[in-house]
C-alpha positions as CSV (number, residue, x, y, z in Angstrom):
1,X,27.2,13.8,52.6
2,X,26.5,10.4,51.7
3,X,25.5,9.6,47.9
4,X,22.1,8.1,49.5
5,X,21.3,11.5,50.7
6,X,22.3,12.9,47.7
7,X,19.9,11.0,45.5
8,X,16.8,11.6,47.9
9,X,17.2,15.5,47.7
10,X,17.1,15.3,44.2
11,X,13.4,14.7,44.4
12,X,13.3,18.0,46.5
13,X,11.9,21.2,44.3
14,X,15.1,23.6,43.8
15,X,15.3,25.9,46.4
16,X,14.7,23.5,49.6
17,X,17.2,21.2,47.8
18,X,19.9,23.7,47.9
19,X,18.9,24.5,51.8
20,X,18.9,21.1,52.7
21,X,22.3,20.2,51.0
22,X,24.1,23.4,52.6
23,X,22.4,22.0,56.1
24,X,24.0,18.7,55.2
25,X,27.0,20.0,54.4
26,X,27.3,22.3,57.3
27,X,26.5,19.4,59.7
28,X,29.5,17.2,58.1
29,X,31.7,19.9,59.1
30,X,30.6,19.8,62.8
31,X,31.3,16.0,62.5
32,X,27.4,15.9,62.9
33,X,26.3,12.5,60.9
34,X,22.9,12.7,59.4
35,X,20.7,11.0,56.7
36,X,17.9,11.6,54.5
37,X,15.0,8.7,55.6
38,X,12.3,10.2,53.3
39,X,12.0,13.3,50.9
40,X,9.6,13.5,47.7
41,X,7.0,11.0,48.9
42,X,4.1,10.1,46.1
43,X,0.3,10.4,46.6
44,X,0.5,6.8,46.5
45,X,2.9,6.0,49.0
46,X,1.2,8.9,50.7
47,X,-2.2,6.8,50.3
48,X,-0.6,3.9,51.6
49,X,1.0,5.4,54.8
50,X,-2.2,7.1,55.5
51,X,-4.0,3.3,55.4
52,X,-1.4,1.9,58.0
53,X,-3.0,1.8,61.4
54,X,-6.6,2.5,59.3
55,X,-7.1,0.2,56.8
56,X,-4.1,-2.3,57.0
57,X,-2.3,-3.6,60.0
58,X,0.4,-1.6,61.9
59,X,0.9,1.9,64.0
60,X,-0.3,5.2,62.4
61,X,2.2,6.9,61.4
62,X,0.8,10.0,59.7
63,X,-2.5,12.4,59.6
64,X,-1.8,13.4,56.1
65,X,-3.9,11.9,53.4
66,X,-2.9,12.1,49.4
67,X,-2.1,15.8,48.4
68,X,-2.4,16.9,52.6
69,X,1.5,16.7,53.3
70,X,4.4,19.1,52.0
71,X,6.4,15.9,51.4
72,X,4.0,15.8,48.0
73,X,5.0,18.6,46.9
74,X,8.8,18.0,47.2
75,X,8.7,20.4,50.0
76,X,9.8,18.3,52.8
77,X,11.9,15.5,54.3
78,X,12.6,13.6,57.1
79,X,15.9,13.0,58.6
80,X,17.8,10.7,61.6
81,X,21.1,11.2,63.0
82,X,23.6,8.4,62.6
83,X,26.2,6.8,66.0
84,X,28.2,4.5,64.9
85,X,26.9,3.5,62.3
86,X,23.1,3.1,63.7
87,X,20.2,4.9,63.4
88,X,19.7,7.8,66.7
89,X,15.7,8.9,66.9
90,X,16.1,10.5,70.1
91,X,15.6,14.0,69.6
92,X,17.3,15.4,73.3
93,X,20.7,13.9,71.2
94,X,22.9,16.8,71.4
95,X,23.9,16.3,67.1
96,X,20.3,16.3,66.8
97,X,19.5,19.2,68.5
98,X,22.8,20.1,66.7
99,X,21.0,19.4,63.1
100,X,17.9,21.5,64.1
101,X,19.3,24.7,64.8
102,X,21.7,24.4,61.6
103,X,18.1,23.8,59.8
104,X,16.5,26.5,61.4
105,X,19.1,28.8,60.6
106,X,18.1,28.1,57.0
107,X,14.6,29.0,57.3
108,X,13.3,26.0,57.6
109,X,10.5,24.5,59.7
110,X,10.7,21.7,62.1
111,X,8.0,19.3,63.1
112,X,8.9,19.7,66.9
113,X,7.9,22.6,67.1
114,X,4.9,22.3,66.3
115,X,1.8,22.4,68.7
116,X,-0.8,20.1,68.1
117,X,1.5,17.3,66.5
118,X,5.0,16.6,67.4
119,X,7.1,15.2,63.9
120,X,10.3,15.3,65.3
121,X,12.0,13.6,62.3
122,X,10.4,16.2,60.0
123,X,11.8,19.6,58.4
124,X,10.1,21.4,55.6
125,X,10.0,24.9,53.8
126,X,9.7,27.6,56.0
127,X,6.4,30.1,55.1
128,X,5.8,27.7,52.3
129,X,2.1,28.1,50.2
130,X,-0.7,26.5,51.4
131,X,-1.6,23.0,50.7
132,X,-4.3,24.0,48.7
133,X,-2.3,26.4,46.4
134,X,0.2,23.4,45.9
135,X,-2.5,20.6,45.2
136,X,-4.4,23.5,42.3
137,X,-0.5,24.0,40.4
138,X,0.5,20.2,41.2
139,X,-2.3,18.4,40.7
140,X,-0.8,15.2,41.2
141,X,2.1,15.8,43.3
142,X,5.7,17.8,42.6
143,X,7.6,15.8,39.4
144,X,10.8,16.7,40.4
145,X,12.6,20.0,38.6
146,X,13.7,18.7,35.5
147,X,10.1,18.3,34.1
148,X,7.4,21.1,33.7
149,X,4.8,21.5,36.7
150,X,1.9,22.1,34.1
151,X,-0.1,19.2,32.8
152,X,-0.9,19.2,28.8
153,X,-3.9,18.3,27.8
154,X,-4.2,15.7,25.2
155,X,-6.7,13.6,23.0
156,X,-4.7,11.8,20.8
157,X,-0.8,10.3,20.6
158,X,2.0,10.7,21.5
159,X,1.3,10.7,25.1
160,X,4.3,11.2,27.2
161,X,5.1,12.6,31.0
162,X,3.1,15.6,31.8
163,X,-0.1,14.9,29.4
164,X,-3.1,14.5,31.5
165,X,-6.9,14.0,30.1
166,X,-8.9,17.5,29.6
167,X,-11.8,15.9,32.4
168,X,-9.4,13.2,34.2
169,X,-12.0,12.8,36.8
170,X,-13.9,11.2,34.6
171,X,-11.6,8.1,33.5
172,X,-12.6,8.4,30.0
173,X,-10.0,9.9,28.2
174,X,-7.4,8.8,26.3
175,X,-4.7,8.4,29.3
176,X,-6.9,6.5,31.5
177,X,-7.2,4.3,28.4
178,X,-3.8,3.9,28.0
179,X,-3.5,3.4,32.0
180,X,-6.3,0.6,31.6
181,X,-4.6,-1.4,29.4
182,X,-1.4,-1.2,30.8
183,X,-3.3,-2.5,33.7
184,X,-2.2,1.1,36.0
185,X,-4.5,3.6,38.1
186,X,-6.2,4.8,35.4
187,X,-6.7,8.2,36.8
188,X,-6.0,10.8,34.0
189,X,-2.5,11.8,34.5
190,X,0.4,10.8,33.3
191,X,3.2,10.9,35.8
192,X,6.0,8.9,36.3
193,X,4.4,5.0,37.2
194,X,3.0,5.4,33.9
195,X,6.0,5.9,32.1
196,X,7.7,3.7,33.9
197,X,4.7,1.0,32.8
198,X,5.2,2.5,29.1
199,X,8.9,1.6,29.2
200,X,8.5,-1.5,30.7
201,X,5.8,-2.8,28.1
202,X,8.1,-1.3,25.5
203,X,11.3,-3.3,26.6
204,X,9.0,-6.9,26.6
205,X,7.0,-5.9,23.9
206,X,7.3,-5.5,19.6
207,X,5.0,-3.6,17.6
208,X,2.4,-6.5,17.0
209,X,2.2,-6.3,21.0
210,X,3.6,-9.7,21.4
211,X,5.8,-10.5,24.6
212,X,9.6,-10.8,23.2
213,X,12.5,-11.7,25.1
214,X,15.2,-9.6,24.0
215,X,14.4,-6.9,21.2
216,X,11.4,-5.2,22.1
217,X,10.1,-1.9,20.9
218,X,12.6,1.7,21.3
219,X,12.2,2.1,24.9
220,X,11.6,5.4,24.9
221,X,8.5,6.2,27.8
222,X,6.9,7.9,25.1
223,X,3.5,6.7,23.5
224,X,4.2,6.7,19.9
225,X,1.3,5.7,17.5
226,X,3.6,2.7,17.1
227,X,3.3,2.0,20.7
228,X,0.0,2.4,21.0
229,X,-0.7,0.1,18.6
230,X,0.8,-2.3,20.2
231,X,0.1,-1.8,23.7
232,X,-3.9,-2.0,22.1
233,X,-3.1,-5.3,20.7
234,X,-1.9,-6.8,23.8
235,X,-4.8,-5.9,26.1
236,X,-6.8,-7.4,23.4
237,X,-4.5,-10.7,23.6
238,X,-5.0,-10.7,27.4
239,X,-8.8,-10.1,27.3
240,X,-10.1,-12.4,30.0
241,X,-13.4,-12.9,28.4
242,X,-12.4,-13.8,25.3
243,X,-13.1,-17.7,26.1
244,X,-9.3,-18.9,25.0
245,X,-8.8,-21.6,28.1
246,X,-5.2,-21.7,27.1
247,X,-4.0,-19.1,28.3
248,X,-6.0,-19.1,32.3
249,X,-8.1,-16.1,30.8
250,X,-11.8,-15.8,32.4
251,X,-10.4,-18.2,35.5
252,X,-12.3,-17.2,38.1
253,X,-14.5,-13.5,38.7
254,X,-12.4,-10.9,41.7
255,X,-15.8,-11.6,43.9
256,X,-15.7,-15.2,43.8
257,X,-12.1,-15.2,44.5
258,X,-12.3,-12.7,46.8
259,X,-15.2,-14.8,48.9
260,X,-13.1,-18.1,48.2
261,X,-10.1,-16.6,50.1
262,X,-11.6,-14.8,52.6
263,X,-10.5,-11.1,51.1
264,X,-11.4,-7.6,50.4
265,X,-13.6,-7.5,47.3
266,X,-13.0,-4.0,46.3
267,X,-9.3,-4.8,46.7
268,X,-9.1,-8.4,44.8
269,X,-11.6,-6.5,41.7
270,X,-8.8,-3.5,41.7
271,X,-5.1,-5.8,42.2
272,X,-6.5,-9.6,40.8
273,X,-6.7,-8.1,36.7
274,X,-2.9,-6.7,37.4
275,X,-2.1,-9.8,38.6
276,X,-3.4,-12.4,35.9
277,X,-2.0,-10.2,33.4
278,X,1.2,-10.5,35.0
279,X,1.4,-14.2,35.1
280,X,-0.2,-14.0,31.1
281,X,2.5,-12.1,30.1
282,X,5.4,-14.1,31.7
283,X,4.4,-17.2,29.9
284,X,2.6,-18.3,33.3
285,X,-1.2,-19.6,32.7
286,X,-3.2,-21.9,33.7
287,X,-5.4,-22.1,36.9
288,X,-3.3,-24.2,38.8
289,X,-0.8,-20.9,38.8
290,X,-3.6,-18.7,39.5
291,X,-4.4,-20.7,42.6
292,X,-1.0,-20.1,43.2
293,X,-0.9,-16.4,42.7
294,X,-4.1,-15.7,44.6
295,X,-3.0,-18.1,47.6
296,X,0.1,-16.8,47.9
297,X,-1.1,-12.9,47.8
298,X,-3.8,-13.7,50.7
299,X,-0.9,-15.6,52.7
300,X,1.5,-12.8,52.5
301,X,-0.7,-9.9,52.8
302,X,-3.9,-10.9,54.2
303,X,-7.5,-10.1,53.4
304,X,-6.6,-6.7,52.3
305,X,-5.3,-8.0,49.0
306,X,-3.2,-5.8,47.6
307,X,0.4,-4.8,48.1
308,X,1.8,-3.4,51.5
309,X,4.5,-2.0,53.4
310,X,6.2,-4.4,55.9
311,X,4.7,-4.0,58.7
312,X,6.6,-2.0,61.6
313,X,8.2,1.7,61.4
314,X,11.6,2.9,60.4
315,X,13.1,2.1,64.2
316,X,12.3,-1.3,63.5
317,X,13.3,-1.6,60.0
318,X,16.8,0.2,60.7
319,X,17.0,-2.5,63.8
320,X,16.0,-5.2,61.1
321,X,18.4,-4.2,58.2
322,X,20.8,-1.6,58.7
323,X,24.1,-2.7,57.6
324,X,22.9,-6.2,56.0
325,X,25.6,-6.7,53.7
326,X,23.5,-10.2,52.4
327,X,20.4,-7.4,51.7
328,X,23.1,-5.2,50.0
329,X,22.2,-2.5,53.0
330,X,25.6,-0.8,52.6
331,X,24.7,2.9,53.1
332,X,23.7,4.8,56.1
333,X,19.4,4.6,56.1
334,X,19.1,1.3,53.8
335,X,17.5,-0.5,56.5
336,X,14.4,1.8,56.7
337,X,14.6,2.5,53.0
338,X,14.4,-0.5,51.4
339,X,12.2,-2.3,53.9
340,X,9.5,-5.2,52.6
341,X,7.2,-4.0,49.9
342,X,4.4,-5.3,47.9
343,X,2.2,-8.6,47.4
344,X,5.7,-10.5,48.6
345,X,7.9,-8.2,50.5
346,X,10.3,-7.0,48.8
347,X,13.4,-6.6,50.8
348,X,17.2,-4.9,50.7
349,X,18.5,-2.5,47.9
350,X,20.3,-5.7,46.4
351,X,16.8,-6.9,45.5
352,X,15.4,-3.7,44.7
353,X,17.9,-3.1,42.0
354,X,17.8,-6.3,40.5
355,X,14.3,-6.6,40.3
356,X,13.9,-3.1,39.2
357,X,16.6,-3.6,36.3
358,X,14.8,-7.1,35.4
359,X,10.9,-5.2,35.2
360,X,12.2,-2.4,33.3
361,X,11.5,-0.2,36.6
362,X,14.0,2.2,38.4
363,X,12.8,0.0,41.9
364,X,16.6,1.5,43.9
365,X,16.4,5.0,43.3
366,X,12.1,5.3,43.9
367,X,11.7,2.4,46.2
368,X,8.0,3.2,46.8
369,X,7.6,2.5,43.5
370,X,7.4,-1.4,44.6
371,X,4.1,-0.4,46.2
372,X,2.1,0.3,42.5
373,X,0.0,-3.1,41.9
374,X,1.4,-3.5,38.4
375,X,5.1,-3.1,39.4
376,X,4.4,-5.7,43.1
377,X,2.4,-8.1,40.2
378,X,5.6,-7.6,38.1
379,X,7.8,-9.0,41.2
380,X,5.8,-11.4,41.8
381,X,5.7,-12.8,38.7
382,X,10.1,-12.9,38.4
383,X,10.2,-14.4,41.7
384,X,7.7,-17.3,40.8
385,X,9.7,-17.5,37.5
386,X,13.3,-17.6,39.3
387,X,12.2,-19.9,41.8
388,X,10.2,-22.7,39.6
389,X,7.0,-21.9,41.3
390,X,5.1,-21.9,38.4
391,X,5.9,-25.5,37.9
392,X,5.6,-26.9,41.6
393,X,2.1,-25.1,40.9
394,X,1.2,-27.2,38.0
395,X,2.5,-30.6,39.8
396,X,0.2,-30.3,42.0
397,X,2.8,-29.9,45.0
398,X,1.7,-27.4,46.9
399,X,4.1,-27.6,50.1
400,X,6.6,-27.4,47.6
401,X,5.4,-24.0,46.3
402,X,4.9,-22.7,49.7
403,X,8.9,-23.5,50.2
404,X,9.8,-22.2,46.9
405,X,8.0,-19.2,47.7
406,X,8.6,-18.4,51.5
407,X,11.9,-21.1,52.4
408,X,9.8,-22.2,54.6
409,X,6.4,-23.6,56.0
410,X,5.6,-20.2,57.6
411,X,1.7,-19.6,57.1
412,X,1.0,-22.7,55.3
413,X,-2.3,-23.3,57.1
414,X,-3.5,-20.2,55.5
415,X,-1.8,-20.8,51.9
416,X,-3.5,-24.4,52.3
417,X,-6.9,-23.4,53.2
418,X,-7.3,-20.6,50.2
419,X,-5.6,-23.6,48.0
420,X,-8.2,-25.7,48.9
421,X,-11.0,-23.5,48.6
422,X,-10.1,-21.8,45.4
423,X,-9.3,-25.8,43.6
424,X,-12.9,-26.2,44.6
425,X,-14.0,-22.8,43.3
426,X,-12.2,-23.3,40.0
427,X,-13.7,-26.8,39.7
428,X,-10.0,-28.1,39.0
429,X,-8.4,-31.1,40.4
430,X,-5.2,-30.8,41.6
């Protein structure tokens, strides 16, 4: 079985895992070659899917909103056989049909045989609990086996993975604050984006909450009083009403951004705070980078404003980027894996590990990860920094930007008009 494989059924709870590897295995011995395209699959990434074809551009590819598919609960994944070293999604292929009946051999249940909707990719648990079971023991989705699937209830720190507020509907307690100032989903839980926001803040961050560039605090994903502390102190710093015109603070408000480019305003208010937060903490202020930011995000992503999946499904991605040595696509089901994501497309598992080891985030081994507004404004804000963005921003040489950001002219009408209109929103100059 390929180490790709491997790594996704990790995410699978324990006794699907060991079904699906014998299936593997069993298929390997029938010189049947198959991957893993999708296994443990977030509420978020759920969320997201669920929006394709509704709410953002592209086909629909599911009927399962957050918490409505077994793929939430680590009790699913989906699978393509592999011919000379491509992608196969017909399902009449004799190794697929070959795969199947090993599967079903195993007690599992396959999508294609179901009535009202065919999933022909899809395997899952056989007689496994109902949805609503699942969603009442995993509130917010299956954490993988090595951490416990009941949620503590805390008030105070240390705050770590599995602590959730007593009423987290509410967004009041103490881990929606923390998620709030660490500029996350503040919805009560802590799962694994926050800790991967904790560790992240912790590795830029010292104790007085200032950004640092080598020694930060003991990266540790646990919220210390120390930690706290300091995470308090720099949502302070980056208060955008405290007047301080230095740092870009108190630029413009999400609605008037939102009408000056044309965008969602629900979706600038929720994604545009991560964003200047970003560019604060990587030494990047100033409005002429904001305009930047904001123009660029619109460009890229449209008038829905907030990070997306490339647009297309995994035939087209697997066309796109299988085998892309430049992409560092070496391993059977990289194409459809580590397609674009985010506010700037984030491509190839080459990028996905480098920019995952430079944000403190483990971007190659959760991909979907790149989907979270604070990781995509994390991205963002390297890739401006890498490529001198920030600077062309400040010249005033905007073509330049648009080719520092894109290597190209593509959608500069767009980038120029929301340029325009947010210079003349922000009453700057350049």
């Amino acid at each position: 079985m390929a180490q790709g494989n491997l790594q996704l059924l990790t995410g699978l709870q324990p006794d699907l895992r060991k079904k699906a590897e014998k299936a593997f295995a069993t298929a390997a011995s029938e010189k049947v070659d198959v991957f893993v395209v999708s296994a443990l699959r977030s509420y978020e990434e759920q969320r997201r899917l669920y929006a394709q074809g509704r709410e953002t551009p592209g086909a629909i590819v599911t009927n399962a909103r957050p918490g409505e598919s077994y793929h939430n609960f680590g009790l699913a994944f989906d699978f393509a056989v592999v011919k000379n070293g491509r992608a196969v999604w017909d399902q009449d292929h004799p190794d697929w049909r070959a795969f199947v009946a090993i599967c079903k051999g195993l007690g599992l249940e396959w999508g294609g045989d179901w009535k009202s909707f065919k999933d022909y990719p899809h395997l899952q648990q056989g007689n496994a609990p109902s949805l609503a079971s699942l969603r009442s023991t995993f509130p917010h989705g299956w954490r993988g086996a090595d951490t416990s699937p009941e949620w503590r209830v805390v008030t105070e720190p240390p705050l770590e993975n599995g602590c959730r507020d007593k009423r987290p509907e509410t967004g009041k307690g103490i881990v929606a604050q923390l998620q709030a100032m660490l500029l996350l989903d503040d919805d009560g839980y802590f799962g694994d984006i926050t800790e991967h926001g904790v560790r992240a803040f912790q590795r830029t961050h010292d104790s007085t909450g200032a950004r640092v560039e080598r020694r930060g605090l003991r990266v540790t994903g646990v919220v210390d009083q120390r930690t706290w502390q300091a995470i308090g102190a720099a949502a302070a710093a980056d208060d955008p009403d405290d007047g301080d015109p230095a740092d870009g603070a108190g630029w413009l408000p999400p609605r008037q951004i939102a009408d000056a480019v044309d965008a969602e305003p629900a979706h600038v208010l929720a994604n545009w705070p991560r964003l200047q937060q970003a560019l604060r903490r990587g030494g990047m202020a100033g409005d002429a980078v904001n305009i930047a930011a904001a123009a660029t995000v619109v460009t890229e992503v449209g008038r829905v404003f907030e990070p997306i999946n490339e647009f297309g499904d995994d035939d087209y991605f697997t066309r796109m980027y299988e085998g892309r040595a430049d992409l560092g696509n070496t391993r059977p089901g990289d194409g459809a894996r580590y397609h674009g994501r985010g506010y700037i497309q984030l491509t190839g598992r080459a990028n996905y590990r480098t920019y995952g080891k430079k944000i403190g985030v483990p971007l190659e081994q959760h991909p979907h990860l790149a989907l979270a507004p604070s990781t995509a404004a994390q991205v963002l804000v390297e890739y401006f920094g890498e490529r001198g963005v920030d600077q062309a921003a400040r010249a005033g040489d905007w073509e330049l930007v648009r080719q520092k950001v894109n290597g190209g002219m593509n959608g500069w009408p767009v980038f120029n008009a929301a340029v325009k209109s947010l210079t003349k929103a922000s009453g700057t100059r350049r």
